[in-house]
C-alpha positions as CSV (number, residue, x, y, z in Angstrom):
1,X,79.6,102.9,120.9
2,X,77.1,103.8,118.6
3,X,77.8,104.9,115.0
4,X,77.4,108.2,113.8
5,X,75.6,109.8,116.5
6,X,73.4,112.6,115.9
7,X,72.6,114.8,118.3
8,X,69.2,115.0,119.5
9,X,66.5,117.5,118.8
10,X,67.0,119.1,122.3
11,X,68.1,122.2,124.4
12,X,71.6,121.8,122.1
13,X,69.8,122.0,118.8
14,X,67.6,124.6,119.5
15,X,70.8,126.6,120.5
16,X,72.7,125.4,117.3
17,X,69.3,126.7,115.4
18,X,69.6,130.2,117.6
19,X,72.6,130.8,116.6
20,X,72.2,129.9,112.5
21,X,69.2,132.6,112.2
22,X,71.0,134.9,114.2
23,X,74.0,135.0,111.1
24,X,70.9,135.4,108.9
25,X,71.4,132.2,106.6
26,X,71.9,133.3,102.8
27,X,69.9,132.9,99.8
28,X,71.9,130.1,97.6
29,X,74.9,128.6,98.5
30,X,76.4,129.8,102.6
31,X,80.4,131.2,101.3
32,X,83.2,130.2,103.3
33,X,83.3,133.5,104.9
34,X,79.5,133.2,105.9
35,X,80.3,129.2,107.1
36,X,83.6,130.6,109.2
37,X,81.4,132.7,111.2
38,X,79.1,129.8,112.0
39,X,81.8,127.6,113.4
40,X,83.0,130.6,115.2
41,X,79.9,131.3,117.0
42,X,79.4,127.7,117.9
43,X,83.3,127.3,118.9
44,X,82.2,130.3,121.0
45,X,79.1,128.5,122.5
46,X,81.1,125.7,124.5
47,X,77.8,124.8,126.6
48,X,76.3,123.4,123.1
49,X,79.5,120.7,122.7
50,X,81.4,120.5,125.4
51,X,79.6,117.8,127.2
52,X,79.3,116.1,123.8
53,X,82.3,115.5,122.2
54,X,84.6,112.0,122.0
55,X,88.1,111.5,121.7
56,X,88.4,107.9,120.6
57,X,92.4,106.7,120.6
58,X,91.8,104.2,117.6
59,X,89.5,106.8,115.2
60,X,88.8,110.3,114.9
61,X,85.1,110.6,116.4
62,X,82.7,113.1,114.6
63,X,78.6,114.0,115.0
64,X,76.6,116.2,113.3
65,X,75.2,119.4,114.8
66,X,72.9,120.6,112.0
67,X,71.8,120.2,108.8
68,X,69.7,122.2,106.2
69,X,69.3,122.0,102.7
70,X,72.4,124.3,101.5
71,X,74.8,124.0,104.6
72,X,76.0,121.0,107.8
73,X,78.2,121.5,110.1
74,X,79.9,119.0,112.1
75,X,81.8,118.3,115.5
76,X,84.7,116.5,115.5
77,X,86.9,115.2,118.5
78,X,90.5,114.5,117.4
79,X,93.1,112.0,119.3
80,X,97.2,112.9,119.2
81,X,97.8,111.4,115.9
82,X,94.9,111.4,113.6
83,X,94.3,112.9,110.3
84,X,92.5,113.0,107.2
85,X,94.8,112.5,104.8
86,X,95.1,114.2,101.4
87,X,91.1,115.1,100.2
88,X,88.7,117.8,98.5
89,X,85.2,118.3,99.7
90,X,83.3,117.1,96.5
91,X,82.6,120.6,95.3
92,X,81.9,122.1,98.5
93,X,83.3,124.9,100.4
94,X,83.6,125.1,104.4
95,X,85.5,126.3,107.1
96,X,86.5,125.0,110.4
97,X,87.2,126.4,114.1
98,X,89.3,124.7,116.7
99,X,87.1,124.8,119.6
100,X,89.9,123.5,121.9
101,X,94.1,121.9,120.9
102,X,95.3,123.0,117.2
103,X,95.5,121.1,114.1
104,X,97.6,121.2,111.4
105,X,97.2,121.3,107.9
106,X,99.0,120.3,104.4
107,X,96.8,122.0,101.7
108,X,96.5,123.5,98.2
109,X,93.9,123.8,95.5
110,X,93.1,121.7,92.1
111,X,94.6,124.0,90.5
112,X,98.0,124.6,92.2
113,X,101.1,122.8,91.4
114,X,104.3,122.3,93.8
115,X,104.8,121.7,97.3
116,X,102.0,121.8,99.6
117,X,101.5,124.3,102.6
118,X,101.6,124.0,105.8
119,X,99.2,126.0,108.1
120,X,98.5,125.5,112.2
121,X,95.4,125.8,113.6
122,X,95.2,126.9,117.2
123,X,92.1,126.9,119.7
124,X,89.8,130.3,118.4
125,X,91.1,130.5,115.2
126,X,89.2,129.3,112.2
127,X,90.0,128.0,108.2
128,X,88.1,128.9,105.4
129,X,87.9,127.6,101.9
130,X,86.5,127.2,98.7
131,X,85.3,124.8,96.4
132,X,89.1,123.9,95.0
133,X,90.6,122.9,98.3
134,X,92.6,119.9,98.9
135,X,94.2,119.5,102.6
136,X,95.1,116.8,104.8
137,X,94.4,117.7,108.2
138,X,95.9,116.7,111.3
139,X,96.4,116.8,115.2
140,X,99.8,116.6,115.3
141,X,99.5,117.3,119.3
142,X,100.6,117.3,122.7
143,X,96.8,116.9,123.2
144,X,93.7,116.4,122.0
145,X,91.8,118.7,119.8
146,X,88.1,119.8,118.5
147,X,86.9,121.7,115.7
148,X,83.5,122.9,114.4
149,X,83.2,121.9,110.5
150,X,80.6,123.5,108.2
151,X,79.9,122.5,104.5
152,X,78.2,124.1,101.5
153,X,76.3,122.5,100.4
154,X,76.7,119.3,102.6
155,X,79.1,116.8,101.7
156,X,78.4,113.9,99.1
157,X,81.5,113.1,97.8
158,X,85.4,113.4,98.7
159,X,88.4,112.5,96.4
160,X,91.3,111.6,98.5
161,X,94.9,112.2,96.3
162,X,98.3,111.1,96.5
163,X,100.4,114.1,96.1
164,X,103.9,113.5,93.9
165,X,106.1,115.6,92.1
166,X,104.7,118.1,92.8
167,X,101.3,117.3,91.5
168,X,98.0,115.7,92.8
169,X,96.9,112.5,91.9
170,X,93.5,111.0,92.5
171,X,93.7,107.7,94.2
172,X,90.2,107.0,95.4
173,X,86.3,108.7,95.2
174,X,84.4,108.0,97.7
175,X,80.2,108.7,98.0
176,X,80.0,110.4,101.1
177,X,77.5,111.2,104.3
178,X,79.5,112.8,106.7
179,X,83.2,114.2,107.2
180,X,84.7,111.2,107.6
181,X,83.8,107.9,105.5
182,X,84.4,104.6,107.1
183,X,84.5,106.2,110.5
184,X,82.0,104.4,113.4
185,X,79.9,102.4,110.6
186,X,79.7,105.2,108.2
187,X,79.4,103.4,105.0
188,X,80.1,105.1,101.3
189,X,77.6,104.1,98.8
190,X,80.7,103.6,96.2
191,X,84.2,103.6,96.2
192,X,86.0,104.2,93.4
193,X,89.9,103.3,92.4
194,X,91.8,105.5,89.9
């Protein structure tokens, strides 16, 4: 196995480019409502992942689809078991679609205190959120699962929390390149302890 992999420039990107200047990509920042129909066209567009995707028992597997200045988006393949645990998006907002299995999800915002809450996932439907969100996601199974992931803009750092008493608690920063540091030789440039 290779690390990251990245798709080639190929039939599959030109269709992933197709179908981003189709939605007419926005001036600024892509919302989360503008990112959910991305991964909901793509989700829709099996012949441009299908063949692709990995479902590794020992790590969740990931590759990027396409990246621009403002915007990435991201396939992931998802064993029984896996997760994220607790994490923001460094400031960036995204949404996901289950392309195939569901995922569940423990979430809240910066802001929120309390309990977290729970949400399922299921193939066709799609998650969106904004730059506040915290969520630990997870295929909790029978199967395997794989969602579509978009970012704006793209990912550079994630602060993973321990969530007690009802409140959030930053345990570790990590300088990121992708939705999943440490995964298949994915290296942050820093890690920080708090």
């Amino acid at each position: 196995m290779s690390d990251v992999l990245t798709l080639p420039t190929s039939a599959t990107s030109a269709g992933v480019r197709a179908i981003v200047q189709a939605l007419t990509v926005p001036r600024g920042l892509p919302g989360p409502s503008w990112l959910g129909r991305l991964t909901q066209r793509l989700t829709a567009s099996p012949d441009l992942w299908r063949l692709r995707v990995h479902h590794d028992r020992l790590q969740r597997w990931y590759a990027q689809l396409h990246v621009e200045d403002t915007f990435e988006v991201w396939l992931l393949g998802w064993d029984v078991g896996q997760d994220t645990e607790l994490h923001d998006h460094g400031g960036s907002s995204g949404a996901f679609t289950v392309c195939e299995g569901e995922l569940t999800e423990l979430h809240t915002t910066h802001h929120r205190l309390g309990r977290l809450r729970q949400a399922t996932t299921g193939a066709g439907a799609s998650r969106r959120f904004g730059p506040a969100y915290v969520h630990d996601l997870r295929n909790a199974g029978p199967g395997r699962a794989t969602s579509i992931h978009a970012y704006a803009p793209p990912l550079s750092s994630m602060t993973f929390f321990d969530h007690t008493q009802g409140a959030l608690r930053p345990s570790t920063v990590l300088d990121v390149g992708g939705p999943d540091p440490g995964v298949r030789g994915e290296r942050p440039t820093a890690i920080k302890s708090l």
